[in-house]
C-alpha positions, 0 to 999 in steps of 0.5 A: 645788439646782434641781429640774426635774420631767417626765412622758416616756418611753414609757409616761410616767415622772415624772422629776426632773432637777436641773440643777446637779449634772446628775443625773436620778432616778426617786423615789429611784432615779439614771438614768444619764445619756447623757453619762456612758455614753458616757465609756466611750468617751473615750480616757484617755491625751489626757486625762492628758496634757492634765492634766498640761500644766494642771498645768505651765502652773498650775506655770510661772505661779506659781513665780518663779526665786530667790524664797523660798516660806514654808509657808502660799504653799507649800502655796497653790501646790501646792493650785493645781496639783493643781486646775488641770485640775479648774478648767479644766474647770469654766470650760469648762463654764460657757462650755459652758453660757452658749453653749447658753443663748444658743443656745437664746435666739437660735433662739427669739427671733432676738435677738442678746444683748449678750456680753462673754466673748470666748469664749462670743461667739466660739462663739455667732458662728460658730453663728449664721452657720450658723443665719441660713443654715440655719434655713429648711431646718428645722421646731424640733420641741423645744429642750433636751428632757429625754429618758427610755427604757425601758433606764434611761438619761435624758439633754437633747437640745439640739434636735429638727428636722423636715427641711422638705424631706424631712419627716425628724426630726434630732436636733441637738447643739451643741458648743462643744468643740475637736471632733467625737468619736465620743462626741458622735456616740454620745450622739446616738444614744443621743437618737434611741434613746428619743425613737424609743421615746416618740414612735414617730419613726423617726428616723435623722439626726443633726447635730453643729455645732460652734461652738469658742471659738477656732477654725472652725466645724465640722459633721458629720452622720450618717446612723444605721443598724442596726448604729450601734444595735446598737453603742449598745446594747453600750455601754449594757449594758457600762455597766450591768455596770461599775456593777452590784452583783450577780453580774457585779462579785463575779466581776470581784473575784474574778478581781482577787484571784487574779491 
């Protein structure tokens, strides 16, 4: 495990953070982190969808018309199938992580790495055409910044910048996703909402740039108000009540039992 440890939050709180499992803690005790939160808001049916069809795609790459299969094959087969989405994620997500690694890098040092994945070099392309054309217009302020609030909740905001025009601070977040959700934008004001809270910002921007592994880059950028809070705030505490152990959860199995 990688343990990573930091002093944030307002007033400061010692958080340790492993970066393998993504999990962040206080002593013993689990924060929630952002990007889980706001799965509340992923619609289920695409998903299952999509699941299935790596389950079909996995299914149609590895069974041949005619041939014999014996136990051993049979049982490696169906293995293979149940996994397929769970391994297409995990491979996304490690091309997720090596694109935000040289991201970072590029933004830092303004060298160029030495890619071979077409994937990872295809996103880290297209958001190092916006970042040559876009750099002068910001001031870097924090990069991968863990972030804490007093709610409970914790989460790694990829970038902070100051608008060099205007003297604003945005929030930045990097996707290399096939788009631009209302989770992404969400998760993004959850960021703007502690780092407010720590630094006493008022910070209401944020910027998705979206750099796909296939495809064209995209960017969205939001102007937050009130009620965008508001709404982050209702996500959070529905949250809470769907992972609390007292009262809430004994009536939602009550009421399950008497239906």
């Amino acid at each position: 495990m990688t343990l990573k440890e930091f002093f944030v939050g307002n007033p400061k709180v010692k958080i340790k953070f492993y970066s393998d499992t993504h999990k962040y803690f206080i002593e013993d005790e689990q924060i929630p982190n952002v990007t889980n939160i706001v799965k509340l808001l992923t619609d289920s049916q695409p998903l299952v969808i999509w699941s299935g069809n790596c389950s079909a795609d996995k299914f149609d790459s590895l069974v041949e018309v005619g041939k014999k299969y014996d136990e051993i094959q049979k049982k490696e087969i169906y293995q293979q199938i149940k996994t397929a989405h769970r391994n297409t994620l995990e491979k996304a997500g490690d091309i997720g992580s090596n694109v935000h690694y040289h991201i970072e890098r590029y933004i830092e040092t303004e060298t160029e790495p030495e890619i071979h994945n077409e994937q990872i070099k295809h996103s880290f392309n297209l958001f190092k055409e916006w970042w040559d054309v876009n750099k002068n217009f910001y001031e870097v302020m924090f990069l991968e910044r863990v972030c804490y609030h007093s709610s409970k909740f914790c989460g790694t905001v990829d970038a902070v910048m100051r608008d060099a025009m205007t003297g604003e601070v945005v929030v930045f977040d990097w996707k290399s996703s096939s788009g631009i959700y209302k989770s992404h934008i969400m998760q993004c004001m959850f960021y703007i909402l502690a780092l407010n809270e720590e630094f006493g910002f008022d910070c209401k921007r944020l910027v998705i740039v979206n750099a796909p592994k296939t495809g064209k880059l995209k960017t969205k950028a939001v102007e937050v108000t009130k009620a965008d809070i508001k709404a982050v705030k209702s996500v959070l505490q529905t949250y809470q009540w769907l992972h609390e152990e007292g009262e809430g959860m004994m009536t939602l199995q009550l009421i399950h039992h008497q239906q």
